[in-house]
N, C-alpha and C positions, 0 to 999 in steps of 0.2 A: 604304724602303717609303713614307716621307711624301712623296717627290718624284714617284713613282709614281702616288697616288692622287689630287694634287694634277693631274698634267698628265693624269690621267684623267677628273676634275671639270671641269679646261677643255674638254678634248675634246665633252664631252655639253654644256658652257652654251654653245660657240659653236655648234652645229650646233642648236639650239633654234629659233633665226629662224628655219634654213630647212625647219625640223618643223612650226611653228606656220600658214603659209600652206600649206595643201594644194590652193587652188583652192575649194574646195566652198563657201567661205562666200557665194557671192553665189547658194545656190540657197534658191530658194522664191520668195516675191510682192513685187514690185513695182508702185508707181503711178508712171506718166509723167509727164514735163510739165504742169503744169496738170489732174494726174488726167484725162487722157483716156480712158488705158485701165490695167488691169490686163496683169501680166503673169507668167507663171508661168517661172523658168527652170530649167531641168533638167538631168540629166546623163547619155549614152547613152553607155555606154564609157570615154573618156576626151576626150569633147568635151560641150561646153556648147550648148545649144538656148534657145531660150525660143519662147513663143506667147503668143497675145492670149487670155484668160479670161474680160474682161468689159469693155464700152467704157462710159462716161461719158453718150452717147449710143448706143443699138446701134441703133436705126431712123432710117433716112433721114427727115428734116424733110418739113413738109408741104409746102413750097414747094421741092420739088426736082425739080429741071429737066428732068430726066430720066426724071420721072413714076416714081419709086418710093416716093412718100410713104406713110410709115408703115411700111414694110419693111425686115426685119433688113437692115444696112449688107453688102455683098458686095465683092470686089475687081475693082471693073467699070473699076479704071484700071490694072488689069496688062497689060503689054501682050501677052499670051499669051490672045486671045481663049475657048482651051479652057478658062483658069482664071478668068476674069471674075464666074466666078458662083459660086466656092467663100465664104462667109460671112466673116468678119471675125474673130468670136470664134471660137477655134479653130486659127487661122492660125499657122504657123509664121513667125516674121519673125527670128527670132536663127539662126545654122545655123553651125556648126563651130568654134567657138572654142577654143583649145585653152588653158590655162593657161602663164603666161610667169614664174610665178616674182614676188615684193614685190608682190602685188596687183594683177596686168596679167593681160588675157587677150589673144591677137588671132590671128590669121590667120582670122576668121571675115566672113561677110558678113549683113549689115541690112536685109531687106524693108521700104520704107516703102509703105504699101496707101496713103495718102493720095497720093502722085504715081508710083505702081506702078516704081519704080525700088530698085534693090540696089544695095547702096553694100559696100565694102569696111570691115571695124571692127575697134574695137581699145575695149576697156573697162578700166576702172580703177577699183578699190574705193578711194575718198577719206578716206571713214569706214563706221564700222559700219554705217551703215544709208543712204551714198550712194553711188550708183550711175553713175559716167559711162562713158557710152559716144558716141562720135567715132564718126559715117559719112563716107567721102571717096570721093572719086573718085582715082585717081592715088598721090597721095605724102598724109599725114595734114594736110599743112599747108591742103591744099585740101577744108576741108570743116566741117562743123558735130557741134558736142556740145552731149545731150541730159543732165540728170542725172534719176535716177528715186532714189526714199526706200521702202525697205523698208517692209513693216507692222510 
């Protein structure tokens, strides 16, 4: 009977690690780089989202070139002319990440509205309350990571 309830104790503490990471802990708010922006990430199904909630800056500067001073920021550098004018906060820029298991998420892709380009990404929980996520082009090796800190 003790040998029994012994290899029944190990059966449940090794299968603990892969209990304890369910994916879910990288949802709610984050701030970017330099608190640029807020961001909210979410979970529809079994894929992970995030959107912009609030930017650092949300109106265009007064000396802006383009003569939109003072005006909520839009995504006037997508290159999808029909979408140029959809607003900034609100924006979806995380889209389909799936969980990978020891704190990885990827197969998902990265709107950045600042140079209106999507990147392929792959994120990774460092610590409790940091965030990195890698946009590339190609292979991961060709590209840049951003880290964001929970509230």
């Amino acid at each position: 009977m003790k040998p029994l309830f012994c290899a029944l104790v190990w059966l449940i503490l090794a299968d603990f690690p892969a209990q304890a990471g369910t994916g879910d802990e990288i949802l709610g708010f984050w701030n970017t780089t330099e608190d640029k922006a807020r961001v909210e990430v979410f979970k529809q199904n079994d894929k992970y989202f995030g959107k912009i909630v609030s930017l650092k800056e949300p109106d265009w500067p007064a000396n802006d070139e383009k003569g939109m001073a003072g005006q909520p920021k839009n995504d006037r550098n997508n290159p999808s002319p029909r979408l140029r004018d959809r607003k900034i906060i609100g924006l979806r820029m995380m889209n389909d990440f799936a969980y990978a298991g020891k704190n990885r998420w990827g197969g998902g892709t990265i709107y950045d509205p600042e140079s209106g380009k999507t990147y392929k990404g792959k994120m990774s929980l460092a610590a409790t309350n940091h965030l990195e996520m890698r946009g590339f082009v190609g292979i991961s090796l060709l590209g840049r990571t951003t880290v964001s800190a929970q509230e």
